[in-house]
C-alpha positions as CSV (number, residue, x, y, z in Angstrom):
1,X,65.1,10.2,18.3
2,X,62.5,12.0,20.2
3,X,60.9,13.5,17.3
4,X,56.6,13.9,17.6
5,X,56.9,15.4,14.1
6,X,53.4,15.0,12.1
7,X,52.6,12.0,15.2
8,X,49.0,12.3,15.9
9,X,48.2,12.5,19.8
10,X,45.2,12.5,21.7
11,X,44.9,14.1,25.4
12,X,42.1,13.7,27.7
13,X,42.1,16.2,30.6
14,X,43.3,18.8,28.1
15,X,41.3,21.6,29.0
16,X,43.7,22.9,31.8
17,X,46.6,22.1,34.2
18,X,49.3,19.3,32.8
19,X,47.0,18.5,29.7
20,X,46.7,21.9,28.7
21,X,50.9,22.1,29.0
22,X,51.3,18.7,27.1
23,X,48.9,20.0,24.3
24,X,51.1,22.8,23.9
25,X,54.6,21.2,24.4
26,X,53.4,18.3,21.6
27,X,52.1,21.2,19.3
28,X,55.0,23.4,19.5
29,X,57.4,20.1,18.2
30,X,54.7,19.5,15.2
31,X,52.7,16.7,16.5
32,X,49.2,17.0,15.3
33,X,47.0,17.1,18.8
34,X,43.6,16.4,19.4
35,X,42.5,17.9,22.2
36,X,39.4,16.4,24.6
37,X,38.0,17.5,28.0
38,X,34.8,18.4,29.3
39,X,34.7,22.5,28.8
40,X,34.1,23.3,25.6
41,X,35.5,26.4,26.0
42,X,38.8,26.4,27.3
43,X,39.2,23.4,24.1
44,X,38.2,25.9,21.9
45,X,40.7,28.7,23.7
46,X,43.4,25.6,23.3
47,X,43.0,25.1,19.8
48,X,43.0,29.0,19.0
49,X,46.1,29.3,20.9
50,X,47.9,26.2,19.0
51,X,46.8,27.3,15.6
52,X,47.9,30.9,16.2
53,X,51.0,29.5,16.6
54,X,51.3,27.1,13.4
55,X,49.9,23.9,14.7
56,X,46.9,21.3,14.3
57,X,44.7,20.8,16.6
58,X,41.1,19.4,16.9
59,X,38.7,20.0,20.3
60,X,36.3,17.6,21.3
61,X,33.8,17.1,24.4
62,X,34.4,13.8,26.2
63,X,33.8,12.5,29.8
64,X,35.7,9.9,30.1
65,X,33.6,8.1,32.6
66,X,31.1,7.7,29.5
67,X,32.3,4.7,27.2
68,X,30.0,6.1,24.7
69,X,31.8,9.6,24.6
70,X,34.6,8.1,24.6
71,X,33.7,5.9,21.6
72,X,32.2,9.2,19.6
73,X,35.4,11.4,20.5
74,X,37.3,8.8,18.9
75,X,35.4,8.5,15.8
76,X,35.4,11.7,15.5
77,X,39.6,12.0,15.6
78,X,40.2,9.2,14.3
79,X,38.3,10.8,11.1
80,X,39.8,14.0,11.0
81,X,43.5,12.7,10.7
82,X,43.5,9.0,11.6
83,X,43.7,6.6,14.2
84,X,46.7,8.5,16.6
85,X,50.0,7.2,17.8
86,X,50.0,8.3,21.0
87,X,47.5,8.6,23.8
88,X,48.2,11.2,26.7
89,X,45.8,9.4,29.6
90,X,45.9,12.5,31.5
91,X,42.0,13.1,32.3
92,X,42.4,13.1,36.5
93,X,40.2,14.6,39.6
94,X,40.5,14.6,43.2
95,X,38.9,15.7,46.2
96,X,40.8,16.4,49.6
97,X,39.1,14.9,52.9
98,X,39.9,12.5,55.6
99,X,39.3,9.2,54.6
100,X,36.5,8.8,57.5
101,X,34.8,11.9,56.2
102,X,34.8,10.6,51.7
103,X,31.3,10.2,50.7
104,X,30.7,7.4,48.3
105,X,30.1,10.2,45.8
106,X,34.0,11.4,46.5
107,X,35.0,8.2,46.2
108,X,33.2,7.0,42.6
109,X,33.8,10.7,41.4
110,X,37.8,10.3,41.7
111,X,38.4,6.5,41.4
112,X,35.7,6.9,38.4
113,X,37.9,9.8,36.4
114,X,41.2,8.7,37.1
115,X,41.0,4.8,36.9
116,X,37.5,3.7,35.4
117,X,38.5,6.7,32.5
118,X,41.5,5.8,32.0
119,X,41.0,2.2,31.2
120,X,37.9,2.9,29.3
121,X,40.2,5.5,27.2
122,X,42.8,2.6,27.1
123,X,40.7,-0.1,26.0
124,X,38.3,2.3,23.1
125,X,41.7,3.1,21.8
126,X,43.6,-0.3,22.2
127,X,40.9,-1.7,19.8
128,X,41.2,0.6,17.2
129,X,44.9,0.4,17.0
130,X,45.0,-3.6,16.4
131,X,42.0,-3.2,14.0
132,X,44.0,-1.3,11.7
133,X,46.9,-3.3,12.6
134,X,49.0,-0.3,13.9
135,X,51.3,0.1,17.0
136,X,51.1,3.1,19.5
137,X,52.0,4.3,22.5
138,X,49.9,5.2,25.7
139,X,51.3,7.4,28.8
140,X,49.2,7.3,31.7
141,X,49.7,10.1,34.1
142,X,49.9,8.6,37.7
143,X,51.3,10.3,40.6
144,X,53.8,9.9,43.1
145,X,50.9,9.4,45.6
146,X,50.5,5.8,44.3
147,X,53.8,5.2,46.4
148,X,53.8,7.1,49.4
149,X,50.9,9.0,50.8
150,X,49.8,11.8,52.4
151,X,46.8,13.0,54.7
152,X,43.7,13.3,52.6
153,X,44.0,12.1,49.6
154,X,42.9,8.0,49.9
155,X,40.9,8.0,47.0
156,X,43.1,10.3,44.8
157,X,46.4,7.8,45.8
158,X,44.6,4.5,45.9
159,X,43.6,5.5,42.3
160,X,46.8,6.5,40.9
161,X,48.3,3.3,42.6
162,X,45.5,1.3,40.8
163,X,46.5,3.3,37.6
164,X,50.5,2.3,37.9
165,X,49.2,-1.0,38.1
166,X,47.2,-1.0,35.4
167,X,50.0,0.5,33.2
168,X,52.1,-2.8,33.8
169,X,48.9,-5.0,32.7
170,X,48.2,-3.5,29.5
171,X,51.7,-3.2,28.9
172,X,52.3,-7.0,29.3
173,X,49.0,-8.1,27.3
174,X,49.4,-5.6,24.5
175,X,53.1,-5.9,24.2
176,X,52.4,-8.1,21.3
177,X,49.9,-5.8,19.0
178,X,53.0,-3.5,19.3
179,X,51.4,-0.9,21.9
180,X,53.3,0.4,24.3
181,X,51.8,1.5,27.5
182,X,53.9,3.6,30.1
183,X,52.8,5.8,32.7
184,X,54.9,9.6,34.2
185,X,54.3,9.8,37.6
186,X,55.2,14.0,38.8
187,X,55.4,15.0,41.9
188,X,54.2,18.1,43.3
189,X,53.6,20.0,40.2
190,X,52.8,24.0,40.1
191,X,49.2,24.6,38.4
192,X,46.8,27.0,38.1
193,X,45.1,24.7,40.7
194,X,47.5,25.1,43.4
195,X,49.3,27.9,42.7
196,X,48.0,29.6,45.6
197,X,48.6,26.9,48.2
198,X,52.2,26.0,47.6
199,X,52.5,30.4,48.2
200,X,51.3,29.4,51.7
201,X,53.3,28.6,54.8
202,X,51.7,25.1,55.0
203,X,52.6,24.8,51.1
204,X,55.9,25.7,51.6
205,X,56.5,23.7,54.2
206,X,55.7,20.6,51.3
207,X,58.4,21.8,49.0
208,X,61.2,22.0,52.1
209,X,60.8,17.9,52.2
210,X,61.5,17.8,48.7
211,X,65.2,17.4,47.9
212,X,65.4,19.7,45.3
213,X,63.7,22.2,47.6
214,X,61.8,23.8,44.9
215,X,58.3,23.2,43.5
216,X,57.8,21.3,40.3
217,X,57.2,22.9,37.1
218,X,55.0,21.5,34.4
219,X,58.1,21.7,31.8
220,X,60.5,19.7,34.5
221,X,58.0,16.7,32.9
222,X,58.4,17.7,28.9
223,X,61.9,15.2,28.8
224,X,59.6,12.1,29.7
225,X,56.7,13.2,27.8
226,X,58.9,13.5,24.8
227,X,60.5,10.5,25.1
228,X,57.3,8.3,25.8
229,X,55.5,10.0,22.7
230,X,58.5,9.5,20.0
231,X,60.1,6.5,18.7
232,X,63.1,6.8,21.5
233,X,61.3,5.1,23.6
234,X,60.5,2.0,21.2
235,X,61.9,-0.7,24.0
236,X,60.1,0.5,26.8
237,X,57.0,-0.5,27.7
238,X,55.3,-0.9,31.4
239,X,57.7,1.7,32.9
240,X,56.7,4.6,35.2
241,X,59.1,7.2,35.0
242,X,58.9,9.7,38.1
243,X,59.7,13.4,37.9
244,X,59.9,14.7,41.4
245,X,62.8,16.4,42.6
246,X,63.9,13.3,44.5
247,X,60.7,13.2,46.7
248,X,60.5,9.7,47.0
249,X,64.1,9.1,47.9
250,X,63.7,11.3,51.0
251,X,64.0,10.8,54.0
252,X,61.5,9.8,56.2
């Protein structure tokens, strides 16, 4: 039941981080993956690496703050193998700063890529799907931070809180073109981005209020990938599945 077998999939943010992993994860069980992101060439390093190992993949440039990239990226996928059926929303920023010290820049630069992109991603690809009367399936990647916050981050958690949000109203409006629209929401997961910090005292000072007591890693989130992206998950829609280690059920 969780089969991706021959299921096209598009991923924004796949350049690096939790998109590059999901690109690779999806690949590796024969979904055909187009890949999109900004840097043309760690896509082009993506797709090498996918093919090598007997996959399909396509890379192309989008900024997903750009309704007309989006448009062309998805003309572009949708005629090298289709309109997909499935939509990794993964495309994400953030900038670290007290909220007293965010610059309007900060704040349109995050709430711009991770909410504004995400629904603009949503809707270009919501459109295609009932125009050629097909169903599909869109996982948005939130964040625990859109439930409990921490110091630093108020435009990074008021966006992914926005984000969860938004999963429930597409879910509910689209429920009836047969799209499905759910969102993972990971905790603290170990990237190239932050290896470094979670090696630090303060870092490791993070993972000892986590009840698992140990860092996230980006295949802890390949079950509810897998299971949003195949056919197992055919009753769900407007769920947010968190993958955490129990962080949010700790004590305060």
């Amino acid at each position: 039941m969780f089969d991706v077998g021959g299921k096209i999939v598009l991923i924004t943010g796949a350049s690096s981080g939790l998109g590059r992993h999901f690109a690779l994860t999806l690949a590796a069980r024969g979904a055909v993956v187009s890949v999109t992101a900004r840097r043309s060439e760690r896509l082009r390093e993506l797709v090498t690496e996918i093919e090598a190992a007997g996959g399909s993949a396509l890379g192309v440039n989008v900024d997903v703050t750009d309704s007309g990239s989006i448009a062309a990226a998805l003309d572009e996928v949708c005629e090298w193998r289709g309109v997909p059926q499935v939509l990794v929303n993964n495309a994400g920023t953030a900038t670290t700063a007290r909220a007293i010290d965010v610059t309007e820049a900060d704040w349109d630069q995050v709430v711009d890529t991770n909410l504004k992109g995400a629904w603009l991603t949503a809707q270009a690809y919501a459109k295609r799907l009932i125009a050629a009367s097909q169903a599909g399936s869109i996982i948005n990647i939130t964040s625990i931070t859109a439930y409990r916050v921490a110091t630093g981050i108020a435009p990074y958690a008021a966006s992914k809180a926005a984000l969860d949000q938004l999963t429930r109203s597409l879910a509910l409006e689209w429920a009836r073109h047969g799209i499905r629209v759910n969102a993972i929401a990971p905790g603290y997961v170990e990237t190239e981005i932050n290896a470094g910090y979670f090696a630090t005292d303060a870092g490791q000072a993070v993972v000892k209020r986590i009840p698992q007591r140990r860092i996230g890693e980006p295949e802890d989130l390949d079950g509810a990938l897998l299971l949003l992206a195949s056919d197992a998950s055919r009753y769900m829609t407007g769920t947010s599945i968190v993958v955490d280690g129990g962080h949010l059920v700790s004590s305060l």
